[in-house]
KOLVEXLO-659829 format. One record per residue (C-alpha): residue in three letters; y, z, x. Coordinates in steps of 0.05 Angstrom, whole numbers, padded with zeros to 5 digits, always signed. Each point is the difference from the previous one (the first is absolute). Example, Ala and Ser with C-alpha at 12.3 -4.5 7.8 and 13.67 -1.06 7.14 Angstrom:
# residues 2
ALA-00090+00156+00246 SER+00069-00013+00027 
END
This chain:
# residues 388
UNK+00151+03375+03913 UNK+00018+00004-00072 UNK+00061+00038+00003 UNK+00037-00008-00067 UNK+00049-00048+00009 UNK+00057+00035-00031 UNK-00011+00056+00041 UNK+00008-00042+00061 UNK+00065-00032-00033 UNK+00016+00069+00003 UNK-00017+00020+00075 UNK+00068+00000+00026 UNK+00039+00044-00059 UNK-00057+00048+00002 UNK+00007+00007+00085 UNK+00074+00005-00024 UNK-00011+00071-00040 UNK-00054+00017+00051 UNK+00057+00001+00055 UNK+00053+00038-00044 UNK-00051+00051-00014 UNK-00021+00007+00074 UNK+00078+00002+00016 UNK-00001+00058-00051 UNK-00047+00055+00006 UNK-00002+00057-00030 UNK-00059+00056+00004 UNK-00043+00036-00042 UNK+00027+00010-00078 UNK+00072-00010+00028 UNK-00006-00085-00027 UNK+00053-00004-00037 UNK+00026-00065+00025 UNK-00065-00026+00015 UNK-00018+00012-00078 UNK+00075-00024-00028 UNK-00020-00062+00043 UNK-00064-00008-00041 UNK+00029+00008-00061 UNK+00057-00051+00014 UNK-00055-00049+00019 UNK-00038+00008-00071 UNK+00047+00002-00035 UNK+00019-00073+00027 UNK-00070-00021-00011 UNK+00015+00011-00071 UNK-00044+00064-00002 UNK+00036+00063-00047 UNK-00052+00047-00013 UNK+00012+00041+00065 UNK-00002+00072+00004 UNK+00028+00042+00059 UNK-00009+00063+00028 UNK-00081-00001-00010 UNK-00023+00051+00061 UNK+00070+00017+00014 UNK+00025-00065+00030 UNK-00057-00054-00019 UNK+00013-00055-00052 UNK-00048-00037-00053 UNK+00007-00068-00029 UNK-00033-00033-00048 UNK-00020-00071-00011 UNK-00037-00013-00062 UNK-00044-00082-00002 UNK+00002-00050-00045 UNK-00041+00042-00048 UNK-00025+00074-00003 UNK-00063-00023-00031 UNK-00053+00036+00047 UNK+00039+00064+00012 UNK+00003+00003+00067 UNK+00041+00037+00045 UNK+00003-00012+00073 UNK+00044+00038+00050 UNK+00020-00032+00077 UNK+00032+00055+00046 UNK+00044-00005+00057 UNK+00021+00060+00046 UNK+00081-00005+00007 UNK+00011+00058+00054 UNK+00012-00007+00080 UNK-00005+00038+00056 UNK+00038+00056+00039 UNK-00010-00049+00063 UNK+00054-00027+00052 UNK-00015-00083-00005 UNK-00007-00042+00067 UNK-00007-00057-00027 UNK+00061-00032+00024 UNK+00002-00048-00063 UNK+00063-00024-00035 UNK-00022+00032-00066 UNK-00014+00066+00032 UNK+00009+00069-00032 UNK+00073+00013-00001 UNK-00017+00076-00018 UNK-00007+00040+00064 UNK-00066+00039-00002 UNK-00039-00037-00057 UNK-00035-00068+00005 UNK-00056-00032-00042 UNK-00060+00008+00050 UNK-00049-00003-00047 UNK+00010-00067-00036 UNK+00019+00034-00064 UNK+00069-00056-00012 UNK-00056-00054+00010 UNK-00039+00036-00063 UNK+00060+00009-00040 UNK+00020-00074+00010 UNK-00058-00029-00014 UNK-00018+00041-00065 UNK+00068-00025-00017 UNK-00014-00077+00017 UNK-00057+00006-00049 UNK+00036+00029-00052 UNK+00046-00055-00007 UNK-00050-00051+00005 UNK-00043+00040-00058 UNK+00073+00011-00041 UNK+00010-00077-00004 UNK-00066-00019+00006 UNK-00033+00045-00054 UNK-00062-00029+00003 UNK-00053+00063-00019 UNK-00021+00030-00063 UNK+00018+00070-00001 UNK+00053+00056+00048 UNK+00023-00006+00064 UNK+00028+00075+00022 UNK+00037-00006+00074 UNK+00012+00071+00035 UNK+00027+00002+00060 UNK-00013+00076+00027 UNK+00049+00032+00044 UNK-00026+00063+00051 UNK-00058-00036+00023 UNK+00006+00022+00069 UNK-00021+00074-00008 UNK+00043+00026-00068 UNK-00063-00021-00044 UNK+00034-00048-00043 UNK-00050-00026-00031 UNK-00020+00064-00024 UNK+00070+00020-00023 UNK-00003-00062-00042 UNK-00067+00005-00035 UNK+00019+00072-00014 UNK+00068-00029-00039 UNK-00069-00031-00039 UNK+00014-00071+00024 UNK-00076-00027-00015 UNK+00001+00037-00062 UNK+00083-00024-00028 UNK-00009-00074+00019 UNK-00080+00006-00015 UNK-00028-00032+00066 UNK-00061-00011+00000 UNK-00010-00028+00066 UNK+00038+00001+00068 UNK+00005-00035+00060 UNK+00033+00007+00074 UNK+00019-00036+00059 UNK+00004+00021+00077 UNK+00017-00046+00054 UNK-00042+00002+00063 UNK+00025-00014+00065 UNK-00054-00029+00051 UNK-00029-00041-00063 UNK+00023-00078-00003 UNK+00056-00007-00048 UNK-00012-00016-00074 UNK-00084+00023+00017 UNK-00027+00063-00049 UNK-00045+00048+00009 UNK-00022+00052-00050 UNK-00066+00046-00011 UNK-00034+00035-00062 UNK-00006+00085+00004 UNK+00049+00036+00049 UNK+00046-00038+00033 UNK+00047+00046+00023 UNK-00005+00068+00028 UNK+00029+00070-00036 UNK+00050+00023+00043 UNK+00004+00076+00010 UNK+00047+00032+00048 UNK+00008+00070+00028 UNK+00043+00050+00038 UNK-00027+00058+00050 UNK+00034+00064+00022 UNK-00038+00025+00056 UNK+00031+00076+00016 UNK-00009+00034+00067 UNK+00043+00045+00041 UNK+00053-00027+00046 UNK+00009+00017+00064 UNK+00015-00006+00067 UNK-00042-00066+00032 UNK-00006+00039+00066 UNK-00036+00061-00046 UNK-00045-00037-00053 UNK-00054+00067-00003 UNK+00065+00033-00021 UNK+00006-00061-00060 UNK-00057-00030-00052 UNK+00006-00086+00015 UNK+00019-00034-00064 UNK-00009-00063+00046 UNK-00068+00024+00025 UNK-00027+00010-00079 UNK+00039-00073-00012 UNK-00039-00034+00045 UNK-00065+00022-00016 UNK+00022-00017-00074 UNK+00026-00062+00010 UNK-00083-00015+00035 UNK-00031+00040-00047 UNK+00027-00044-00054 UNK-00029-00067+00025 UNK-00062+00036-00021 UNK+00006-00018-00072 UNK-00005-00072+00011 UNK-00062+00007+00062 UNK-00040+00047-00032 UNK+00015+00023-00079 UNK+00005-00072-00026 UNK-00058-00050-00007 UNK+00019-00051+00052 UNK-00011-00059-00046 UNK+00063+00034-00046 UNK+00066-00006+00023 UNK+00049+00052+00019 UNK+00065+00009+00042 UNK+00037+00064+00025 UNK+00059-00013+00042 UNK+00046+00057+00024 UNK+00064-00039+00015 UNK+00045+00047+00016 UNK-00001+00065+00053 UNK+00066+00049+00000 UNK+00010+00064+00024 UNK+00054+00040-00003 UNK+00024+00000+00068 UNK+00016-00055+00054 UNK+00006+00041+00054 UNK-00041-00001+00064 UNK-00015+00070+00006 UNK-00010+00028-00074 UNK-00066+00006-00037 UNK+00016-00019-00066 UNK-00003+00039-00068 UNK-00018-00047-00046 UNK-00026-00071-00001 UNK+00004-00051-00050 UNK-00053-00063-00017 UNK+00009-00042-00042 UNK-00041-00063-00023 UNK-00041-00037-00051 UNK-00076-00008-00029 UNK-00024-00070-00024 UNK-00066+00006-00045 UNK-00032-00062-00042 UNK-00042+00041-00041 UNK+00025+00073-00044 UNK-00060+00041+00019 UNK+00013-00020+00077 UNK+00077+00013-00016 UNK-00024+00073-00024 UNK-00045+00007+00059 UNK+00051-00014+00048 UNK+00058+00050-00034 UNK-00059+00049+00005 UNK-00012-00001+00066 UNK+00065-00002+00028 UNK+00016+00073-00032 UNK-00048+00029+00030 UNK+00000-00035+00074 UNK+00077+00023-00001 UNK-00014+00066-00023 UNK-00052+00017+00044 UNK+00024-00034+00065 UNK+00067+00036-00010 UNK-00031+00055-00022 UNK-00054-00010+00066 UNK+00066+00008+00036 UNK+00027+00053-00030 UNK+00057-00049-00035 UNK+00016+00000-00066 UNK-00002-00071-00032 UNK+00042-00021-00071 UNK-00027-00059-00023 UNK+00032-00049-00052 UNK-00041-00059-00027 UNK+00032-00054-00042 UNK-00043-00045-00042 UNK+00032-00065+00000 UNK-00011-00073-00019 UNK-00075-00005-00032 UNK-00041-00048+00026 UNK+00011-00073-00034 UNK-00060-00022-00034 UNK-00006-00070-00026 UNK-00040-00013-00063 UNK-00055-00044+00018 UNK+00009-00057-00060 UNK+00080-00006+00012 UNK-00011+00002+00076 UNK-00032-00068-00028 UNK+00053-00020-00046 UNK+00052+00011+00063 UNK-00044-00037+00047 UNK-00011-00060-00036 UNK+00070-00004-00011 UNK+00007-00003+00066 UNK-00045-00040+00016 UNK+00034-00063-00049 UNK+00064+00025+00037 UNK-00028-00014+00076 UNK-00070-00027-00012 UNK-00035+00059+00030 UNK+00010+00070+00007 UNK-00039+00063+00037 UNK-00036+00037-00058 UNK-00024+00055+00040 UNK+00041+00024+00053 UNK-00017+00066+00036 UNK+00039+00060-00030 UNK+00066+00014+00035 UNK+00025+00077+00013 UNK+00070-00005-00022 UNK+00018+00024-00064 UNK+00045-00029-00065 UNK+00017+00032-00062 UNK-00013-00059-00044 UNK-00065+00043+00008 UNK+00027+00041-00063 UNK+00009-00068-00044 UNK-00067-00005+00019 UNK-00021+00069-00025 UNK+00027-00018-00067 UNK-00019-00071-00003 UNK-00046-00055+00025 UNK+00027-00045+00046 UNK-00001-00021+00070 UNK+00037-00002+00060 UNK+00001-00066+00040 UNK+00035-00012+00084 UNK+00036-00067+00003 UNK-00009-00017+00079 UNK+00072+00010+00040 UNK-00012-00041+00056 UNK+00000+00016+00080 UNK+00065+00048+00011 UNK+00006+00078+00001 UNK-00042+00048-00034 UNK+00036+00039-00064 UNK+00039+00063+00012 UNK+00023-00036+00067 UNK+00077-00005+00013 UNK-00021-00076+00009 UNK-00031-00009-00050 UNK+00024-00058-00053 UNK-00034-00033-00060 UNK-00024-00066+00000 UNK+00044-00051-00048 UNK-00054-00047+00014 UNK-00046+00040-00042 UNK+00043-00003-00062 UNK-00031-00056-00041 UNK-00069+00025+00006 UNK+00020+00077-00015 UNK+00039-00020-00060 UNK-00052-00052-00025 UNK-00061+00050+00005 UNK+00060+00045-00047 UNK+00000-00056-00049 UNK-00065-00024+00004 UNK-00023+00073-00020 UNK+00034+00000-00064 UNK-00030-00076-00017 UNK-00067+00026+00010 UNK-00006+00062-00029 UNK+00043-00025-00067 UNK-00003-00082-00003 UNK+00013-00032-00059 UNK-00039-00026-00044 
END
């Protein structure tokens, strides 16, 4: 396994700022420490054209090669934020911040990003710009779209950009990647069904917000069985049921749903906003409930250009000697999707290992996968810009 040498010279300091960060979490735009830590880290790799504060909270470095002869400008992200998640992990480098843990890998990503910026700082060997951003807010603040509207591919002129996710359930150091959609757009939405409360022992005297719920909550399985093609891919989950009483013996008011919509494909995305307005209107109004309705376009769906889905893979593939080109499309969702929107580029999974799933309280990243993820980072920038 060709792991670059240096890099594996460098396994142990790199698992070193992996643990502080996962010791350290902090959520959402609210990095500061996580990004001061970043910067302190450049800065000792010798790198001093940093700006901070891109996106709020996210940072950009640059690294320039040997020469700037072809032009080129290449950007490697990393997602710095946590998770609002109590850790069970039990390990000695646990969170010390009650209520926040990194259950999603993102210390891992930052660490490594940073592993191969020092190699690339002393090493130096491309031909054109290295740009490092390390995005805070990935976990549901839209980041990534907070910095590309501060105009980060258009300031540091990126014209490329690449990603990394670990993947738990994939042997460590393995990679996996696909051309087109990847990752789903993630929509979410909130429902106020209105009735009439009442007495339980009366309900002619009442109008059922939980009777008009529950044919809802059917009524919107619908979208997926019978208004989308069943060789396109859609998810609507309804995750969460309140009303506004607890009570044995009350019919409710009001009751609240809330939940998300995963969609590969913008007309389908469309389709399935559509529909839900009107099976909520009419099945509440079928009841003779009243229904508000707020849907929230979120991530977009992230769409790898086919030639640097290449680019990433055969990186990857001198990094580990083979590597999954076309994995089935997963329904989670990422914001690197907006990079993506403004650039070519690809998104690549870096296998995790056996171990829990992300978003878990036991979850933890990998160490073990720290070579590879930091020599695909590397190896990247050699490709696309080698000198001549």
């Amino acid at each position: 396994m060709p792991i670059k040498n240096r890099l594996a010279e460098m396994h142990d300091e790199i698992t070193g700022w992996r643990r502080h960060l996962h010791e350290n979490p902090e959520l959402q735009f609210d990095v500061h420490d996580t990004a001061a830590f970043v910067v302190d880290r450049l800065r000792e790799f010798g790198i001093d054209d940093i700006t901070t504060g891109i996106g709020q909270t996210g940072v950009v470095a640059v690294i320039k090669g040997k020469t700037d002869n072809n032009g080129r400008v290449v950007g490697l992200r990393a997602d710095m934020d946590a998770l609002p998640i109590v850790e069970a992990t039990g390990l000695e480098y646990a969170s010390k911040v009650e209520g926040k843990m990194h259950a999603c890998g993102h210390d891992g990503h930052t660490a490594m990003l940073l592993g191969a910026a020092k190699y690339l700082a002393e090493t130096r060997n491309f031909d054109g710009t290295c740009v490092l951003i390390f995005q805070p807010a990935e976990e549901g603040g839209g980041g990534g779209r907070e910095m590309c509207n501060d105009g980060l591919m258009e300031r540091w002129g990126i014209q490329e950009v690449y990603g990394m996710h670990n993947t738990p359930g994939m042997p460590v150091g393995e990679f996996a990647i696909r051309p087109g959609a990847l990752l789903a757009a993630a929509d979410e939405f909130e429902m106020t069904i209105t009735g009439q409360g009442g007495h339980a022992a009366a309900p002619h005297e009442a109008i059922d917000p939980n009777l008009a719920t529950a044919h809802i909550l059917i009524a919107l399985q619908s979208i997926a069985s019978r208004n989308v093609d069943p060789l396109s891919q859609v998810v609507v989950s309804v995750c969460s049921v309140h009303s506004d009483t607890e009570a044995h013996n009350i019919i409710p008011h009001t009751v609240q749903l809330r939940g998300t919509v995963r969609t590969l494909d913008p007309a389908i995305r469309d389709l399935a906003e559509n529909r839900m307005t009107k099976i909520v209107t009419a099945t509440a109004d079928a009841h003779d409930c009243t229904v508000d309705l707020n849907y929230t376009r979120g991530y977009p769906v992230t769409v790898n250009t086919e030639a640097n889905t290449v680019y990433a893979a055969d990186a990857a593939e001198v990094v580990a000697g083979k590597v999954m080109r076309d994995i089935p499309p997963i329904m989670a969702g990422e914001d690197f999707s907006f990079m993506l929107e403004e650039r070519p580029g690809a998104y690549m999974f870096i296998g995790n290992g056996d171990g829990a799933m992300v978003h878990h309280p036991e979850y933890n990243f990998n160490d073990d996968a720290i070579p590879a993820g930091c020599s695909w980072f590397a190896e990247m920038i050699e490709r696309r810009m080698p000198t001549a």
